[in-house]
KEBAVO-929478 format. One record per residue (C-alpha): x, y, z; residue in one letter. Coordinates in steps of 0.2 Angstrom, whole numbers, padded with zeros to 4 digits, always signed. Layout:
residues N
XYZA...
END
This chain:
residues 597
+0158-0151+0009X+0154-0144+0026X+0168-0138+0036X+0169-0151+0051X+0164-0145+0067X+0159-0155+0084X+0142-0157+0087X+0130-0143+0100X+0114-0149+0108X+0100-0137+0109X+0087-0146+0114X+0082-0159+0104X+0091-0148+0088X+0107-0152+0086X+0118-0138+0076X+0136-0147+0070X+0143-0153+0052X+0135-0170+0053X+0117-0163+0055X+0107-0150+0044X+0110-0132+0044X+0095-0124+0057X+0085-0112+0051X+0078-0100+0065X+0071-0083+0070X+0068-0071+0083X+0051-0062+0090X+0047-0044+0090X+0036-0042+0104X+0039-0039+0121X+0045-0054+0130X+0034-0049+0144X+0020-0047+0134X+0017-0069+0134X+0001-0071+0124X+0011-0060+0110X+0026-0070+0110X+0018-0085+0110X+0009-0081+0094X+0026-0072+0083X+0036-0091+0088X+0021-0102+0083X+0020-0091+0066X+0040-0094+0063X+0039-0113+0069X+0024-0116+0056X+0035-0107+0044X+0048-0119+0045X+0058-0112+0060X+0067-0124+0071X+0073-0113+0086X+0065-0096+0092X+0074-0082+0098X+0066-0069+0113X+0078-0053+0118X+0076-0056+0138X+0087-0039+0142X+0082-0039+0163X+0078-0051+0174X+0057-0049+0171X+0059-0053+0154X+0071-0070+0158X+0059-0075+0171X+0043-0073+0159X+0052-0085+0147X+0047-0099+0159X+0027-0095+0153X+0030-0092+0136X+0038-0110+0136X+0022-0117+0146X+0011-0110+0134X+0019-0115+0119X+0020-0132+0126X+0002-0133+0130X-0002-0127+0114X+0009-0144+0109X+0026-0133+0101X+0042-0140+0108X+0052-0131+0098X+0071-0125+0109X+0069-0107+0112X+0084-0097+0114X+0086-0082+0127X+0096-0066+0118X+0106-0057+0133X+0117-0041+0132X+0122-0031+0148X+0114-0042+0163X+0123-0057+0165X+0109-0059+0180X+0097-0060+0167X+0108-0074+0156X+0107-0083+0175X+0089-0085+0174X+0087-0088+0158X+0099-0103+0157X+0086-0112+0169X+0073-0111+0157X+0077-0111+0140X+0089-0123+0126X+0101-0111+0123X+0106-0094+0129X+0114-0078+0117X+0128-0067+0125X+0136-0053+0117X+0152-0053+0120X+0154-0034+0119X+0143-0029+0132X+0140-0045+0143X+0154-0038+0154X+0162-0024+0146X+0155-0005+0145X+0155+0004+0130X+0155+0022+0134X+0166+0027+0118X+0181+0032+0128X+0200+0031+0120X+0211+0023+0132X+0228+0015+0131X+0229-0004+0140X+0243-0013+0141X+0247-0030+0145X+0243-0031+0162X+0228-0020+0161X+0222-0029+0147X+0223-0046+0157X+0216-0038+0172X+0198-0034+0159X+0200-0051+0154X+0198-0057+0170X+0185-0048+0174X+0177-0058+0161X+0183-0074+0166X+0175-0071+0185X+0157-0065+0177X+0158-0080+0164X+0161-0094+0173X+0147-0095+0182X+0137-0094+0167X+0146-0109+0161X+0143-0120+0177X+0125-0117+0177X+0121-0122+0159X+0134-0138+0161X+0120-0142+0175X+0105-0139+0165X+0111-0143+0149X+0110-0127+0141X+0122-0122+0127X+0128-0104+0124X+0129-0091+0107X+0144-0081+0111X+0135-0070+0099X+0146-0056+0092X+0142-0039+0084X+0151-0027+0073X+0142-0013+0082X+0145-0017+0098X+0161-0020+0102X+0168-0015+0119X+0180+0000+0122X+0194-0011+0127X+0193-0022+0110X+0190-0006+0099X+0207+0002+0108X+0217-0013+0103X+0209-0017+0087X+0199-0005+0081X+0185-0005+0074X+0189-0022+0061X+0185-0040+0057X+0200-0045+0070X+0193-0036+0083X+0176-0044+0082X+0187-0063+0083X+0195-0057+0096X+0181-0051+0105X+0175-0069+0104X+0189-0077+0105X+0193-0072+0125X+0174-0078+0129X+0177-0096+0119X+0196-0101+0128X+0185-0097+0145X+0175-0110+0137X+0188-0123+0133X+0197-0121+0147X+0182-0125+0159X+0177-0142+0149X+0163-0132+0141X+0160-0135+0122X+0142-0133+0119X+0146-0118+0110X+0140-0109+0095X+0147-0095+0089X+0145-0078+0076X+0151-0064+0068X+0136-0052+0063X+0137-0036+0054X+0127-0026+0044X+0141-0025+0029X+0143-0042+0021X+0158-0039+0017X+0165-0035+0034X+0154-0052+0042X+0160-0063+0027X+0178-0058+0032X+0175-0059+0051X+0168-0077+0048X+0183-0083+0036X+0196-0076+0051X+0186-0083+0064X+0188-0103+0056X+0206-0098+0052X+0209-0095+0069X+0201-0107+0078X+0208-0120+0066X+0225-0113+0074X+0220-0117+0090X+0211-0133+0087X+0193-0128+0090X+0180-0134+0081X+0163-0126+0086X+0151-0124+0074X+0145-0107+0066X+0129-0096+0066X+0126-0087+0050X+0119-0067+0047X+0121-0050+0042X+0113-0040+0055X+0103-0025+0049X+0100-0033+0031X+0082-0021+0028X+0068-0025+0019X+0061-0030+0003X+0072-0037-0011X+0088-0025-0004X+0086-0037+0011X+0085-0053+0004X+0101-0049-0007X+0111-0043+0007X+0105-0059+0017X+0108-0070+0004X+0126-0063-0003X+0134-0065+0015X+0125-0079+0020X+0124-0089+0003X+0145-0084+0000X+0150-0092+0016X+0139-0108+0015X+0146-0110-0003X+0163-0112+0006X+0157-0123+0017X+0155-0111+0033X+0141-0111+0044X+0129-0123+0053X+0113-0112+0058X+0108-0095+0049X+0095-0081+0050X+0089-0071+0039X+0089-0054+0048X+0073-0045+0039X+0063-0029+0044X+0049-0038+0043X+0036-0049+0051X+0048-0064+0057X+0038-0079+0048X+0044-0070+0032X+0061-0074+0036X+0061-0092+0038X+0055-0094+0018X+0072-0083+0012X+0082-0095+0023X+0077-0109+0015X+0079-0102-0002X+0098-0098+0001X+0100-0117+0009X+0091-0121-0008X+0103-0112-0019X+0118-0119-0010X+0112-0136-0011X+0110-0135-0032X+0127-0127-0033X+0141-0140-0040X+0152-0147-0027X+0169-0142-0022X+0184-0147-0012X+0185-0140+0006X+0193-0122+0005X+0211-0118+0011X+0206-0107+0027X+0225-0100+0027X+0222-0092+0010X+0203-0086+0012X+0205-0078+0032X+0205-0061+0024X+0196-0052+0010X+0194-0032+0006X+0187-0026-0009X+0201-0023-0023X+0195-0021-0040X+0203-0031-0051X+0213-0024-0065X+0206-0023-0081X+0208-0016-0099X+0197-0003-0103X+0184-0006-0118X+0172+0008-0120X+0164+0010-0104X+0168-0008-0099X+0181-0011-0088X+0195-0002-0080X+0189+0011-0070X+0172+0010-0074X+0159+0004-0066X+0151-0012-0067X+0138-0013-0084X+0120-0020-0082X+0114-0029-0100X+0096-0034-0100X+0083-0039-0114X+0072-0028-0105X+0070-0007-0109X+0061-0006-0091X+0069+0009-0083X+0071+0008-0062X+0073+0020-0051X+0079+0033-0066X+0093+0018-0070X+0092+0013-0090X+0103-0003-0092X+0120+0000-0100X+0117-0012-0114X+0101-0019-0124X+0101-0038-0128X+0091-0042-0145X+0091-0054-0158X+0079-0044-0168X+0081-0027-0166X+0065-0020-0175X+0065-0002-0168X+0081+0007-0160X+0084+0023-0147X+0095+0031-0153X+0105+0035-0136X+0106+0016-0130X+0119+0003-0136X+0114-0015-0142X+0122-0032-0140X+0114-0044-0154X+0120-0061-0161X+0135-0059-0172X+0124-0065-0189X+0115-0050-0186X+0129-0039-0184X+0137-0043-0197X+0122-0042-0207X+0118-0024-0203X+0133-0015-0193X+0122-0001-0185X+0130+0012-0174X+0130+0011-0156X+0127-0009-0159X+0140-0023-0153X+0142-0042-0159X+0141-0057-0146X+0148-0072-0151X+0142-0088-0141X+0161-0096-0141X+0179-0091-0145X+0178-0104-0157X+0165-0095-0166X+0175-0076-0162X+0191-0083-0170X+0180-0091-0184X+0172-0074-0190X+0176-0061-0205X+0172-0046-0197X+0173-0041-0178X+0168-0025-0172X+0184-0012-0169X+0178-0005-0154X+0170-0016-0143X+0164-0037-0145X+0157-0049-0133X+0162-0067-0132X+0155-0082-0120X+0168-0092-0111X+0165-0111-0105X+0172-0111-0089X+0177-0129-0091X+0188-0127-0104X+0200-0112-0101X+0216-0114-0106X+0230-0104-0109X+0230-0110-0127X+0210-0106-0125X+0212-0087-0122X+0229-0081-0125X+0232-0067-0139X+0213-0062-0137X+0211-0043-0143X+0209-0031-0130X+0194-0024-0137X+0185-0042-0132X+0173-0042-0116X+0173-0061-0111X+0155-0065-0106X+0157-0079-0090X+0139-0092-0087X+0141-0095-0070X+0123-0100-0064X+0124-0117-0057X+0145-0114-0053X+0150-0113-0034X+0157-0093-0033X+0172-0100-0024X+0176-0113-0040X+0171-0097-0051X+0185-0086-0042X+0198-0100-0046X+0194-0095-0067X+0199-0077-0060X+0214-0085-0052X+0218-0089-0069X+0214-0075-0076X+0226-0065-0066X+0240-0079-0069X+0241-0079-0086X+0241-0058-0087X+0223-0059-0095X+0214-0042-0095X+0199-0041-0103X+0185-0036-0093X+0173-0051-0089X+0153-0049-0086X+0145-0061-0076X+0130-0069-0086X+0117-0080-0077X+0099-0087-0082X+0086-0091-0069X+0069-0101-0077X+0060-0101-0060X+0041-0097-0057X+0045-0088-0039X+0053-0071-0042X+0058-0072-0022X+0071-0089-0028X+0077-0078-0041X+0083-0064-0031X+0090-0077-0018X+0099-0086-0033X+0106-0073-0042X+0111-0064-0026X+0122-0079-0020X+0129-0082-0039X+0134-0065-0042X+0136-0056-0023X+0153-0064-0018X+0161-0062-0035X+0157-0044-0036X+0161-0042-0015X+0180-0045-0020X+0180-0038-0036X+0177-0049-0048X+0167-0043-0062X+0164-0031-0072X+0146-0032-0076X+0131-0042-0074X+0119-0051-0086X+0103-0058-0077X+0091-0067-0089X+0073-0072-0083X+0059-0074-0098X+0045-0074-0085X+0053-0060-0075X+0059-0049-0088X+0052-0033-0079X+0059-0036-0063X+0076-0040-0071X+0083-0022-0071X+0077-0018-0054X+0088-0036-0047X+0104-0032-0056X+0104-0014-0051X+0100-0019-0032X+0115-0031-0033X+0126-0017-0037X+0119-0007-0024X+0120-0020-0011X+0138-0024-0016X+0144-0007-0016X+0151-0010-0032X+0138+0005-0041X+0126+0015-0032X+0111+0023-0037X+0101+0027-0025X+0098+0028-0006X+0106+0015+0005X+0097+0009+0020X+0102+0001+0037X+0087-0006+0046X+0084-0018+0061X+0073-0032+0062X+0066-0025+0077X+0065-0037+0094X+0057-0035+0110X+0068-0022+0115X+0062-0011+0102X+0050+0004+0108X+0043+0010+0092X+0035+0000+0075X+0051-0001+0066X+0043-0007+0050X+0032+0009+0050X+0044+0020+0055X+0056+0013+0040X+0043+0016+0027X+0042+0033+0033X+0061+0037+0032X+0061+0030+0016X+0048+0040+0009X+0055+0057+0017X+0075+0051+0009X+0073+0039-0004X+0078+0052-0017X+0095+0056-0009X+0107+0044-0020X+0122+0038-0013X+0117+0044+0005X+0118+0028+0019X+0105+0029+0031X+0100+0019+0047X+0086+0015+0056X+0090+0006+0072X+0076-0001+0086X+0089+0004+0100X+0105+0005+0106X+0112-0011+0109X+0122-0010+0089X+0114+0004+0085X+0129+0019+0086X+0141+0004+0080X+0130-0006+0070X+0130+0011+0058X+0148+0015+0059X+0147+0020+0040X+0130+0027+0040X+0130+0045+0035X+0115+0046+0046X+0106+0037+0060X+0089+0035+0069X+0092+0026+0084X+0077+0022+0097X+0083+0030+0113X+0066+0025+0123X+0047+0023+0124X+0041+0036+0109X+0057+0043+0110X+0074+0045+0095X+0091+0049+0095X+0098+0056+0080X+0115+0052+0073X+0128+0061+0063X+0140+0046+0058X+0146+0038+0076X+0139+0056+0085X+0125+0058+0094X+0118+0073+0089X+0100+0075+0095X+0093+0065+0108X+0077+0058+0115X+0066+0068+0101X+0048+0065+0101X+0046+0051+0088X+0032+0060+0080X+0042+0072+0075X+0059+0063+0072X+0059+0062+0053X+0056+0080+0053X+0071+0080+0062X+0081+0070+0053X+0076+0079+0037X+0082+0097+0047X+0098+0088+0050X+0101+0082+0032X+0099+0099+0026X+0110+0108+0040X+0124+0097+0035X+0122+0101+0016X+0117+0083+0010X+0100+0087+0006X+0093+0090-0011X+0075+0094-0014X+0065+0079-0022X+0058+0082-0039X+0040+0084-0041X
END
């Protein structure tokens, strides 16, 4: 069930509870560059796209919408466009005119963000805010006249000084943030309004989203959501990342329009997006969520017994019928029901017939029920897995279980908020025994996979939940390992190897983010555990990366800023020489290692 939200016009599109969730994306190309434009926003709508965004970031660009419209409508597109603004209200002015819907950042629209510590008090504070009011309201007047509805679009990295004094750098602040632009709204009659909560930590947007309802449901608002994680990468890291924020949210009913922000070409992003709306629509229905009890969320791991290297303080596990190694990363356990020929260093899980039969060293019985666990002769002293139906746990079901018994959990098909409810129980009835996630996926399009297995396994693992993962796929079997150690990864549950923020990339980028990504990668790829970003400029770059270790940020035409953390410590290098650069830096600050040959 959709959480219920009034109904916003774009256009002919209409984003709200009672209609479709809208898939859309933004271009990459200039927005003065017309013949460019036009070309990337047919290429989304063909994909399936229903609105397209262009950055418009001064007055030239806002205005050159006006013939990116023409042309798309002579070639016989109508699809709304959308006009992304950041630090010219000017520019939202013009472009309100012309396009369905206009994009502010609540951040920058008024506010400047020179990274300056300053204590406001009340009536400063309401002075700032006013300040807002007096830039905003004309805004709001204009598209009231043309029909134009507004994003008040927020970012994790880019909130303003005055928000980051108050709140710091945190999930309320982003509300907030947002929050001061929507009652200007409200009280001015306005409520074609959109709103989101973008971040490049899912964890972070997932929370900022659950707040935002919670506190809009305080004041009675009811405007409907656009969902995202902001510098979600490339490649199968960027799909899960998209589709664990996303999917986690729209599987509590949150949200009404999402992007899928890739660093790719922008058609690509529309076929993700559809996958996650997909998934969420297979998923078994559930009642509406309690806001009150889901506004906040942090990672805390929850307390387990130890068994072998399950559990407790360990890591989560990865089992897998397949020996395929990735990136170095041999999975914990071995799933067989013939073992034929063993390594000696790896453990095995086999049916518990076979076990029993042959009791090998380094080898470990599953049981497919409890019934069948409590029915045995023989159980292994160390370590046994046992399937759980979620349906049937009781307290009767799974009390005076042995803690040497990992309880293996099927939750393909299972909404991961009615999933979490089993954890509930769990933690009620003082149960300990670790619990690994197990889910199969019989699908002939590896990219479905991902998605799935992303949104089945991401949230649970986001708050904790989990202490391993089983991901089955017979057509699949050698991409399986490289899937469930990404999950990890992407979580930050276990990491194993570099971690990447990158952009999208827009119109207001000055370089090819997608070549200049690759080449980071293949310069730091071997650097495990370091995070890494690679922003197009720096509208969220500084803040966008605020748990980066290291950054490169476009500063200009052909030109990069390097970041250590949230310091600039470089600036306007030559581009062609920038990953040099950044390598220099690395080293200078003892993270480097050298890659093996």
């Amino acid at each position: 069930m959709r959480r219920k939200t009034i109904n916003v016009s774009v256009g002919d599109v209409i984003i709200g509870s009672d209609y479709p969730i809208v898939t859309q994306s933004m271009t990459t190309a200039s927005t003065l560059d017309t013949d460019a434009s036009v070309e990337e926003a047919i290429r989304i709508i063909d994909a399936g796209g229903e609105l397209v965004r262009f950055t418009a970031p001064n007055t030239n660009e806002a205005e050159n919408l006006q013939n990116i419209k023409s042309k798309m409508n002579e070639r016989g597109y109508n699809t709304p466009l959308v006009a992304d603004i950041h630090f010219i209200p000017k520019a939202a002015m013009t472009a309100a005119r012309i396009v369905e819907k206009v994009r502010i950042n609540p951040g920058n629209y008024v506010d400047t963000k020179r990274f300056k510590v300053q204590d406001y008090d009340d009536i400063t504070y309401s002075k700032e805010v006013q300040k807002i009011e007096d830039k905003f309201v004309p805004l709001i007047n204009l598209c009231k006249e043309n029909n134009t509805a507004i994003r008040i679009g927020t970012n994790h990295g880019s909130l303003s000084d005055r928000i980051m004094n108050r709140f710091g750098d945190t999930p309320l602040g982003m509300v907030e943030s947002a929050l001061e632009f929507l009652r200007i709204c409200k009280a001015n009659d306005f409520n074609q309004v959109v709103l989101s909560m973008k971040s490049s930590n899912p964890l972070v947007m997932i929370h900022a989203y659950r707040l935002l309802v919670y506190k809009m449901e305080l004041e009675n608002m009811h405007f409907p959501l656009h969902l995202g994680v902001t510098e979600a990468g490339d490649g199968i890291d960027g799909r899960i990342k998209s589709a664990l924020g996303i999917g986690t949210l729209l599987s509590e009913g949150i949200g009404d329009t999402i992007r899928v922000s890739l660093t790719e070409d922008p058609e690509f992003e529309i076929p993700v997006a559809n996958k996650i709306l997909n998934k969420i629509d297979s998923l078994s229905s559930r009642n509406p969520i309690d806001y009150e009890d889901s506004r906040s969320v942090s990672y805390v791991k929850r307390s387990t017994n130890g068994c072998s290297n399950v559990g407790a303080e360990n890591v989560p596990i990865v089992i897998s019928s397949s020996r395929t190694a990735f990136e170095g990363c041999h999975p914990d356990y071995i799933y067989s029901e013939n073992i034929t020929e063993k390594e000696s260093d790896q453990k095995y899980i086999v049916p518990y017939d076979l076990w029993a039969e042959r009791k090998d060293s380094n080898t470990f019985p599953f049981f497919e029920s409890l019934q069948s666990y409590r029915k045995s002769d023989h159980e292994s002293e160390l370590l046994n897995f046992v399937e759980l139906d979620i349906n049937r746990l009781t307290n009767s079901i799974v009390s005076s279980i042995p803690s040497n018994v990992v309880f293996v959990l099927n939750i393909d098909g299972y909404n991961p908020y009615d999933i979490k409810q089993s954890f509930n129980f769990f933690e009620k009835e003082n149960i300990l025994n670790p619990v690994i996630l197990k889910g199969e996926y019989n699908k002939e399009d590896f990219e479905e996979i991902i998605v799935d297995s992303a949104i089945d396994f991401g949230s649970l693992l986001l708050e904790g939940y989990g202490n391993g993962l089983w991901i089955k796929s017979e057509k699949f079997s050698d991409k399986i390992n490289e899937l469930s150690f990404s999950i990890l990864q992407n979580t930050r549950t276990r990491i194993f190897k570099t971690d990447y923020i990158s952009c999208p990339s827009c119109g207001r980028t000055k370089f090819d983010l997608q070549e200049t990504t690759a080449l980071v990668k293949k310069s730091t790829a071997h650097l495990k555990g370091l995070k890494i970003s690679v922003m197009g400029c720096i509208v969220n770059g500084p803040g966008e990366m605020a748990d980066a270790d290291y950054g490169y940020v476009g500063s200009g035409v052909g030109l990069i800023s390097l970041y250590k953390g949230q310091n600039v410590i470089k600036k306007n290098i030559d581009s062609e020489n920038a990953v040099d650069e950044l390598i220099a830096l690395i080293k200078e600050n003892d993270d480097w290692i050298e890659p093996k040959i």
